[in-house]
DRENPA-700824 format. One record per residue (C-alpha): residue in three letters; x, y, z. Coordinates in steps of 0.25 Angstrom, whole numbers, plus 5000, padded with zeros to 4 digits. Layout:
<atoms>
ALAXYZ;...
</atoms>
This chain:
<atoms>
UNK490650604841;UNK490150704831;UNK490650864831;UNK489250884836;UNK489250774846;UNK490350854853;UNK489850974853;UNK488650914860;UNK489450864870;UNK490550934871;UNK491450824877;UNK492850814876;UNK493650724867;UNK495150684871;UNK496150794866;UNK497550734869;UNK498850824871;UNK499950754863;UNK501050694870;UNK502050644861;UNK503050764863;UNK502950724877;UNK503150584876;UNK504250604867;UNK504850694879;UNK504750574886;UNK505250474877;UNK506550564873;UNK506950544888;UNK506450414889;UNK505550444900;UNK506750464908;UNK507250584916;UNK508350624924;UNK508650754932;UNK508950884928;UNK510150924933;UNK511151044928;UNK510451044915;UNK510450884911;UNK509450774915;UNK510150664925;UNK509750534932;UNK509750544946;UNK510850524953;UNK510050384961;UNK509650344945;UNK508250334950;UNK507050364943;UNK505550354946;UNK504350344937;UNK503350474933;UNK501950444927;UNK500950494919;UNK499650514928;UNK498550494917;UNK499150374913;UNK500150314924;UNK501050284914;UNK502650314918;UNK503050444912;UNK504550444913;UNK505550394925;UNK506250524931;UNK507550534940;UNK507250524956;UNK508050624960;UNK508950604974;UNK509550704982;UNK511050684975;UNK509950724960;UNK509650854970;UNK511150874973;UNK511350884958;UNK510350964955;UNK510551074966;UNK511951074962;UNK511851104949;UNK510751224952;UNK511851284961;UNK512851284951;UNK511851344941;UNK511251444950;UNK512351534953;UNK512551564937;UNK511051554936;UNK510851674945;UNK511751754939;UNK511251764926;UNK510251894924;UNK508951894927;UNK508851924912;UNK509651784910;UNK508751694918;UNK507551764912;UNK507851694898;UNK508151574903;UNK506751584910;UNK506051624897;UNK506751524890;UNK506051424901;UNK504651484898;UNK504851474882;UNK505351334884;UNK504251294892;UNK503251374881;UNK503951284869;UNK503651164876;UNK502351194883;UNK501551064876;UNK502650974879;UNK502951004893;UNK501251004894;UNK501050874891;UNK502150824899;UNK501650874911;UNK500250814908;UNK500750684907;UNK501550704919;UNK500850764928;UNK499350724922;UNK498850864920;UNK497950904909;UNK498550954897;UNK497751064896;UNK498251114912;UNK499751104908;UNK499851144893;UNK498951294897;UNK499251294911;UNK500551254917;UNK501651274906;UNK501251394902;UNK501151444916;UNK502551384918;UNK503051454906;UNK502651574912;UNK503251554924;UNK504651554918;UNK504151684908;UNK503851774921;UNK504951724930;UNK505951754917;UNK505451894921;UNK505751904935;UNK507051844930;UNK507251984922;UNK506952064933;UNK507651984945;UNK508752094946;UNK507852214946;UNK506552144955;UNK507352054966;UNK508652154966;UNK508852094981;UNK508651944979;UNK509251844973;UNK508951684969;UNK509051594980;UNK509851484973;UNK509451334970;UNK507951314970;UNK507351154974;UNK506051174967;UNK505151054970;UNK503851054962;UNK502350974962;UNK501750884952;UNK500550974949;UNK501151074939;UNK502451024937;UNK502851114926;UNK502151234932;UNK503051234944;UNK504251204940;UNK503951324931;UNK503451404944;UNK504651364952;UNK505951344942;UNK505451474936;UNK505651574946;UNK506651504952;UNK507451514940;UNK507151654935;UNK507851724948;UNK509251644948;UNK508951514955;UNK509151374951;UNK508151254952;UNK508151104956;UNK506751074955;UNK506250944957;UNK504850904952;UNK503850814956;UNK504150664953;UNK502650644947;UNK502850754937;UNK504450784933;UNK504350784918;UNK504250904915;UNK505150984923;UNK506150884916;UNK505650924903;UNK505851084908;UNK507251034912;UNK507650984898;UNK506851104892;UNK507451204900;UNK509051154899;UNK508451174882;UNK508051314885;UNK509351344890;UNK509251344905;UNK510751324913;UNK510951194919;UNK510751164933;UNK509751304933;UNK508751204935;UNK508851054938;UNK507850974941;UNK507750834950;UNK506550734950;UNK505950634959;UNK505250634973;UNK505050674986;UNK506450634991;UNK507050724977;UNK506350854983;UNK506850814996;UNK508150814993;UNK508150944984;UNK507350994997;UNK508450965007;UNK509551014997;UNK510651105003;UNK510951174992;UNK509451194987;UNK509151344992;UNK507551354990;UNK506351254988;UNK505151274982;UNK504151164983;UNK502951134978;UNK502051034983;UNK501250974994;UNK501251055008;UNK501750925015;UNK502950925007;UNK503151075008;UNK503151045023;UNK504350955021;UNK505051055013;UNK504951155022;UNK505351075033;UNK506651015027;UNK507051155022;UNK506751225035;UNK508051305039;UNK508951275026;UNK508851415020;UNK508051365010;UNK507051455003;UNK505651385002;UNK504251394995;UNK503251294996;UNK501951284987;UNK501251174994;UNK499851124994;UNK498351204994;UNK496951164996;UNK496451294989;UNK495151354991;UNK494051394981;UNK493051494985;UNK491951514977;UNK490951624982;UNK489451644979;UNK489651744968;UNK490851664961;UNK490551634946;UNK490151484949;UNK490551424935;UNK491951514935;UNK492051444949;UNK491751304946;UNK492951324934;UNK493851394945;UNK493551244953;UNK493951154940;UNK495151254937;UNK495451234953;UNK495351104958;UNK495351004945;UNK496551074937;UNK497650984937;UNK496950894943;UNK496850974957;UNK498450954956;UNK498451104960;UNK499151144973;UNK498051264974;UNK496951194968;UNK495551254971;UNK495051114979;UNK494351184991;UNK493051244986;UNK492351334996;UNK491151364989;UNK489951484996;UNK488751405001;UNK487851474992;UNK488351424979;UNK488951304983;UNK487951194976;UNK488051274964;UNK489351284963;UNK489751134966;UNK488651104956;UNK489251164945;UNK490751124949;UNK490250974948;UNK489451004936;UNK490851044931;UNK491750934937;UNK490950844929;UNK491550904915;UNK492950884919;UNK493750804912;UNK494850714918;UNK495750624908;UNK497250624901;UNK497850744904;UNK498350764890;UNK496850754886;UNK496750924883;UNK495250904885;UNK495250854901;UNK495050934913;UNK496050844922;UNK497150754920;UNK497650634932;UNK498150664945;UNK499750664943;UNK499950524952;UNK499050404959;UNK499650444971;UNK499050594969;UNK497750514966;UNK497650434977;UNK497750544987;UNK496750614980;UNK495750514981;UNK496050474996;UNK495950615000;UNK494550664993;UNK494150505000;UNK494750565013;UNK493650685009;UNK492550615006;UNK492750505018;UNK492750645027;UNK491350695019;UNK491750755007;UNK490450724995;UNK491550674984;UNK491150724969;UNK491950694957;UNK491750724943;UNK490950624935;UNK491950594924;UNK492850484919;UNK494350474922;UNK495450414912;UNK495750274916;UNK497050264924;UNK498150374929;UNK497650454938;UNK496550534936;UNK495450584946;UNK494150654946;UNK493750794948;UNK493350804961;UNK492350874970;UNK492150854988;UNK490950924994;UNK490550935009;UNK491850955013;UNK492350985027;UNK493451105029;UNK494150995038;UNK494150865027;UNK495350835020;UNK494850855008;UNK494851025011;UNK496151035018;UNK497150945011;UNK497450954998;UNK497150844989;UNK497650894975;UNK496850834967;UNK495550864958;UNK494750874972;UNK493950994976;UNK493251014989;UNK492151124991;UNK491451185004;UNK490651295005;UNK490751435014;UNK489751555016;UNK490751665018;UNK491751725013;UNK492551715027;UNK492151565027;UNK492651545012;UNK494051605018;UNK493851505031;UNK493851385023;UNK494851435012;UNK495851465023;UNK495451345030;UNK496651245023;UNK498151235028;UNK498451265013;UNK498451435006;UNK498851404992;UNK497751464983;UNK496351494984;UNK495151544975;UNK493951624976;UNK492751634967;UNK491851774967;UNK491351874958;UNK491451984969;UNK492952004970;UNK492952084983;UNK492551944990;UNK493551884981;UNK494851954986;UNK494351974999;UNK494351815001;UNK495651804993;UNK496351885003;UNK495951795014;UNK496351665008;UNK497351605013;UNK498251574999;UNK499351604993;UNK498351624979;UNK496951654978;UNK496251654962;UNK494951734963;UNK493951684953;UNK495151594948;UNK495951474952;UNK497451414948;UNK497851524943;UNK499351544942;UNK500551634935;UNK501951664936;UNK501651804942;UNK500851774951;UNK501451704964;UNK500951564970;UNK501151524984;UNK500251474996;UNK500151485013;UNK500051415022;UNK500251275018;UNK500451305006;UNK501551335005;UNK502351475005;UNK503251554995;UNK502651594980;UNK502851554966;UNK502651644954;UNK502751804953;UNK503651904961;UNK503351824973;UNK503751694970;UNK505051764962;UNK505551784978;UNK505351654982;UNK506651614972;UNK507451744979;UNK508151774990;UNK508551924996;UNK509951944993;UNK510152035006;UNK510051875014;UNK511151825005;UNK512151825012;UNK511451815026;UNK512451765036;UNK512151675047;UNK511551745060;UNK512451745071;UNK512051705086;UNK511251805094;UNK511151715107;UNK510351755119;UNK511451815128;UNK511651745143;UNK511351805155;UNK512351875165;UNK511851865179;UNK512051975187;UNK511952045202;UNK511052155202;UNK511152285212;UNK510352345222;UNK509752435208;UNK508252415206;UNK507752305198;UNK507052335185;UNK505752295183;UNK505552165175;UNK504852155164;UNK504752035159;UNK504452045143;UNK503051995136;UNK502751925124;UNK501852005114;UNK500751935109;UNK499451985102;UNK499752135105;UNK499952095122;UNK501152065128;UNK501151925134;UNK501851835144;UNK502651715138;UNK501951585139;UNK502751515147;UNK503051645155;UNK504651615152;UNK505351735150;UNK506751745143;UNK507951835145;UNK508451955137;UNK509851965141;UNK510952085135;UNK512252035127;UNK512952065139;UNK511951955149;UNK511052055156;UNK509652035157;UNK508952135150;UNK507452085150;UNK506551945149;UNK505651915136;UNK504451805138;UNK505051655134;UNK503751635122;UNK503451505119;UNK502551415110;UNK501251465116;UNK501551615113;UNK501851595100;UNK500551515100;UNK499951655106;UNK500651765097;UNK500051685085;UNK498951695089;UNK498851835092;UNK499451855078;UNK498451765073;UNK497451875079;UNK498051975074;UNK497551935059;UNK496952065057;UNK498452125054;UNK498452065040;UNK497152135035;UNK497552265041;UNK498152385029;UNK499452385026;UNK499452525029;UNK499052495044;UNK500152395047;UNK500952495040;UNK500652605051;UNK500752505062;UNK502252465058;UNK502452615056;UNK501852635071;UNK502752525076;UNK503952605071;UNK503752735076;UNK503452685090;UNK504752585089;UNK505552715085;UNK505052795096;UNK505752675104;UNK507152675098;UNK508052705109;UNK507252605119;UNK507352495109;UNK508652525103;UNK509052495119;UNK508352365120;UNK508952325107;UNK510552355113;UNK510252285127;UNK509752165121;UNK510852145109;UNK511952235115;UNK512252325104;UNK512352465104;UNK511152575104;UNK511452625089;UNK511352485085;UNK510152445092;UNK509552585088;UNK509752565074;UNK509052425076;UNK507752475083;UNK507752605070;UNK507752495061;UNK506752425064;UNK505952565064;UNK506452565049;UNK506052425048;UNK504652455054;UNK504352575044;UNK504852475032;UNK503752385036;UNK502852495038;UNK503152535025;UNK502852405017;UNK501552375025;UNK500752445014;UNK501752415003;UNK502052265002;UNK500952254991;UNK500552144982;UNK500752134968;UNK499852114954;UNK500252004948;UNK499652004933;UNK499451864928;UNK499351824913;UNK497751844914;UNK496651924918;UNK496851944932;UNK497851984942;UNK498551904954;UNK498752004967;UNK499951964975;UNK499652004990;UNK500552005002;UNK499851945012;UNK500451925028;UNK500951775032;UNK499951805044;UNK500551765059;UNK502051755056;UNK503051715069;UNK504451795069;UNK505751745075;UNK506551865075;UNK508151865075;UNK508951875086;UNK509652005081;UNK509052135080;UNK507952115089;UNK507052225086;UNK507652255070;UNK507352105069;UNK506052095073;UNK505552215068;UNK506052175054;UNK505152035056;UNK503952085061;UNK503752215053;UNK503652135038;UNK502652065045;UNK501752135051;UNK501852235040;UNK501152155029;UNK500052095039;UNK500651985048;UNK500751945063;UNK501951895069;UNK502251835081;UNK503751865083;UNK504951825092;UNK505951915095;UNK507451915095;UNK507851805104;UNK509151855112;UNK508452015110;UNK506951995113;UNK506652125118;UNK506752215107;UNK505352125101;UNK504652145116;UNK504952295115;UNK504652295102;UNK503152255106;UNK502852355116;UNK503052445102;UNK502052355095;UNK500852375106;UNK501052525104;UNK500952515088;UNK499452485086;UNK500152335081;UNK498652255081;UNK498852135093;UNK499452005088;UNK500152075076;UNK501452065083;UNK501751955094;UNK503351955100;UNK503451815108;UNK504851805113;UNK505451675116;UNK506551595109;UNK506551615093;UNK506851475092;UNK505651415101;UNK504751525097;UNK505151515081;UNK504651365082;UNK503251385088;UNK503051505077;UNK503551425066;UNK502651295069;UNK501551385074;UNK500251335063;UNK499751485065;UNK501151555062;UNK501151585045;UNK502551635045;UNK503851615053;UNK504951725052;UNK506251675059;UNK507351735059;UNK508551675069;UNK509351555069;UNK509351465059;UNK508751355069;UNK507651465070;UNK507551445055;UNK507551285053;UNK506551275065;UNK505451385060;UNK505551335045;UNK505451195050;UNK504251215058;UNK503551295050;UNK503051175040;UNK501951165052;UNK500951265042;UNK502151295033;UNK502351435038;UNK503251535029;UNK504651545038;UNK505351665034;UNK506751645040;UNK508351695040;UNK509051545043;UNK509951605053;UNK510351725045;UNK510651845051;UNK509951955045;UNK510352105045;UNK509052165050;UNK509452305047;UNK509552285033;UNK508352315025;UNK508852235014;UNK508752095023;UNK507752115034;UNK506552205027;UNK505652235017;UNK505052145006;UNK506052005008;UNK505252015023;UNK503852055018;UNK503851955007;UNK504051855018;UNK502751905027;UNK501951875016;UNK501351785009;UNK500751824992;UNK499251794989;UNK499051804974;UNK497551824972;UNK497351804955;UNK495951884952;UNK495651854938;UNK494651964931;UNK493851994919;UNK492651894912;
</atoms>
């Protein structure tokens, strides 16, 4: 073809990345890799290996180490050893090791680029201007939190030896998003990637031991399932942070339940795409292409539920067909494509069984007319219609190229079908009115929400879902806690046994009998008998009977939720009137003191001063919370482009509360009040062996304009009762604090919906100190960050 000729037709011609230095990489190692481990590449301790391959080609790649859990030992080990000097170098010290990282990573940008295209099968384009320099950038900003640890996080310190496990998608990219925060506030890393796509967290490992990095600081274990397992189950592993399908999040959660160990999970999505009436249609139809066909629909929170308004609908999806049909899919070095090949057959294979699943179930299946490169595996752009709220192909994720689209009339009904998925990882909405706009961001039901943008991402900002997917945040001040521990539950010792005392049978005298009062339950603003219409005794230290609670069960927690769940209206009230109402409830508990202070020392047997000093501090505690109702803001975060991202606290929703034995009005005071304070409702149980401090406690509530279903108080054992919250699907949040069987059994249970468990494994906690039982540790624990990017200008 002539110069003219193109111009006529504008088609592409190929434009091939160079690979040599790549190869060359290869070829220097002989397409061989060990582990990293205490700064040198091993084999593994079994000497066995398996096979990596290049998607576009199916060509072997390289043979890699299969890591077994004597590989884990080693690699844990060494972090341990390296941690404690790690840690006490200054926050100035670890910040130039971190910017030494990011200008690494800069110096070799092409080189680690292409690598990760041919081992993942990305284009070239999506990797060299997207995920290395956004990795570079992650160590850049976290080299600045490093700088300012001491002055920012005076009262925390680094939890210790991080498991990191990380996905296929975007290797580089999260190992950036995970090693980097972990490494800037004092911990130490033994990550393990996925066996499709280890090479270039190998190559960081040699790059960074150049750039100076102390050995064992970061070690790094490849193979399969059975490697992450056996870094999952590791003793002397302190946190993990996973990335990957919901399915295996469960199992993490599940086999970490009641080991102490500090989890975030980042799991799967099937993120909606809402495009109003009065969106710009073509800025739309690119937000789809940017959504859904990036890295091959690879994306955790990929754009691949469309909810398009009736009204434009056949205009929009003509456009977007019109626009599928210039894609291009070919070799992912080819700078000139659009798509690259799906990382593996067996990522292809469930991609195509489940958009057939679709079909079969009525879908109208419609590809993009274009040719695909002869073998590796590569699939077309594609686009379901007329599908079902209920079909496969709109509640699982099928990660992959594969958008679905239905259509709404409202903006309640866009919300309905948005919320409708077990998933809350992202979500995007598309209108020129940005009243309508933010009005359905704050609805959604996602840890992120891009107005008139999709997949945009930065080290400031944080990144996290709900629901199932996932909990905990990466990126920014909030995902910086998430690699922290408060220093005042250091040195937590063990909680010593509060049994319920035994009952001394006695005589009575010719005295008149009180009058028994058998106490309620209190549920929805009413109190209520028990279920089962069981009651249970409160006996003194010294074995007298000093009143009966109702013995909850299973079917009033089933009840508390759902007068909590009634109760939703709590979370859109002002800060400033939930401020009032904990201010209320103070002043009449206060005007109680000596009642309460007396119920306190006939249940527990210490002295009036003592229990008085209880019941004023959880006044104090009341007026604390009352206090930050209407000052536990969000923040700003400032990207590197023209827009902001706002980082708002929003409630958990319907949380369930085990209380501790000890301090039974301080105790509960100090659970309930956090979380209420910033918008949730909570179904509590009292203090086992000294319940009646929470039933007096409610006759306060009915007083103090509290709005019915905020509070509920189900007496019962903690250990029963913890069990029906933490399995409950319509419970968001469990806070437990007891034994640490209490502990094992809520985090164990809660893989049912993947609940957030906020717990003290058997630690006793000193409830009057500020330092351990209020304030932000506990508010940042009853909420969850939405991040909501709004881009502006022309």
């Amino acid at each position: 073809m002539t110069v003219a000729q193109y111009f006529d037709s504008m088609s592409y011609g190929p434009a091939p990345e160079g690979d040599a230095e790549a190869r060359a990489w290869l070829k220097r190692h002989e397409s061989r890799f060990g582990h990293f481990i205490d700064g040198a590449f091993r084999p593994s301790a079994s000497g066995k290996t398996f096979p990596t391959f290049e998607p576009a080609t199916g060509h072997e790649l390289a043979m890699l180490a299969a890591g077994t859990k004597d590989d884990i030992d080693l690699a844990v080990a060494a972090a341990r050893k390296a941690q404690g000097a790690w840690s006490k170098l200054s926050g100035h010290q670890r910040a130039r090791h971190l910017y030494a990282l990011a200008r690494m990573i800069q110096r070799h940008a092409r080189l680690i680029a292409v690598i990760e295209t041919i081992d993942n099968g990305k284009p070239i384009r999506e990797t060299r201007d997207i995920d290395i320099p956004l990795a570079a950038r992650h160590f850049y900003h976290h080299a600045g939190w490093a700088q300012i640890q001491d002055t920012e996080f005076a009262d925390y310190q680094p939890i210790g030896v991080i498991g990191q496990i990380i996905p296929w998608n975007f290797p580089f990219l999260m190992l950036a998003w995970k090693v980097a925060p972990a490494l800037a506030l004092g911990n130490t890393v033994v990550l393990k990637p996925a066996e499709f796509t280890s090479l270039t967290a190998l190559l960081f490992a040699e790059l960074a031991a150049a750039a100076g990095l102390p050995a064992g600081v970061i070690n790094i274990v490849t193979g399969e399932g059975e490697t992450g397992a056996a870094l999952v189950d590791h003793l002397g592993v302190d946190k993990i942070a996973f990335t990957g399908s919901t399915e295996v999040g469960r199992i993490i959660r599940e086999k970490t339940a009641g080991s102490g160990k500090s989890l975030t999970l980042e799991l799967g999505g099937k993120s909606p795409f809402i495009v109003f009436d009065d969106a710009d249609l073509d800025g739309a139809v690119e937000g789809v292409v940017d959504a859904i066909w990036f890295n091959q629909g690879q994306v955790c929170c990929a754009g691949s539920r469309i909810l398009v308004q009736e009204g434009i609908a056949e205009k929009f999806l003509s456009r977007l067909k019109r626009r599928m049909a210039t894609l291009r899919v070919g070799p992912p070095l080819d700078k000139c494509i659009d798509m690259g090949a799906i990382v593996a057959p067996v990522q292809l294979q469930r991609i195509e069984k489940l958009v057939a699943q679709g079909v079969a179930e009525g879908a109208e299946l419609h590809q993009a007319p274009i040719d695909l490169p002869s073998g590796g595996c590569f699939y077309r752009p594609t686009l379901l219609t007329n599908v079902q709220p209920t079909s496969i192909v709109a509640t699982e994720e099928i990660f992959g190229p594969v958008a679905i689209t239905m259509t709404f009339r409202t903006p309640e009904e866009a919300i309905q079908l948005a919320n409708h998925a077990r998933y809350g990882l992202a979500a995007s909405v598309w209108s020129e009115t940005i009243g309508l706009a933010l009005h359905v961001a704050a609805k959604l039901q996602a840890g992120v929400v891009w107005v008139n943008a999709t997949n945009l991402f930065d080290a400031s900002a944080g990144f996290g879902g709900k629901k199932e997917s996932g909990f905990g945040r990466e990126g920014g001040r909030e995902g910086v806690y998430e690699y922290l521990k408060p220093k005042a539950w250091a040195a937590l010792k063990p909680r010593p046994d509060v049994s319920v005392p035994e009952a001394k049978l006695a005589a009575g005298d010719f005295a008149m009998a009180t009058i028994d009062r058998t106490v309620k339950l209190y549920i929805g603003g009413k109190q209520a008998r028990p279920d089962g219409n069981y009651e249970r005794p409160v006996i003194s230290p010294k074995g007298k009977l000093i009143g009966e609670v109702g013995e909850g069960n299973r079917k009033d927690i089933r009840n508390a939720v759902a007068a909590a769940q009634s109760a939703s209206g709590w979370g859109g009230a002002t800060a400033h009137n939930r401020a009032q109402i904990l201010y209320y409830i103070a002043e009449n508990l206060a005007s109680r003191e000596t009642e309460f202070a007396a119920r306190i020392a006939a249940q527990t047997g210490r002295s009036m001063v003592s229990a008085e000093a209880e019941v004023q501090a959880s006044v104090s505690r009341l007026f604390t919370y009352g206090a930050w109702a209407d000052k536990y803001e969000g923040l700003v975060h400032q990207p590197p482009l023209r827009g902001v991202a706002l980082a708002l606290p929003e409630p958990q929703g319907v949380v369930g509360i085990v209380c501790p034995p000890e301090a039974p009005l301080l105790g509960l005071i100090s659970l309930v009040a956090p979380l209420i304070a910033v918008g949730n409702r909570v179904v509590a149980v009292p203090s086992e062996p000294y319940p009646l401090s929470a039933t007096d406690f409610y006759t306060v509530l009915e007083t103090s304009d509290v709005p019915a279903g905020v509070v509920n108080i189900v007496t019962g054992g903690s250990l029963e009762l913890g069990k029906a919250l933490a399995s409950h699907m319509d419970v968001d949040a469990v806070w437990a604090f007891g034994s640490t069987a209490l502990s094992a059994t809520v985090e164990k249970l809660s893989v049912g919906n993947l609940k957030r468990v906020f717990t003290d494994y058997g630690k006793a906690i000193d409830w009057f100190d500020p330092k351990q039982a209020e304030g932000p540790l506990f508010l940042r624990r009853a909420t969850d960050i939405k991040n909501v990017w709004i881009p502006y200008g022309e």
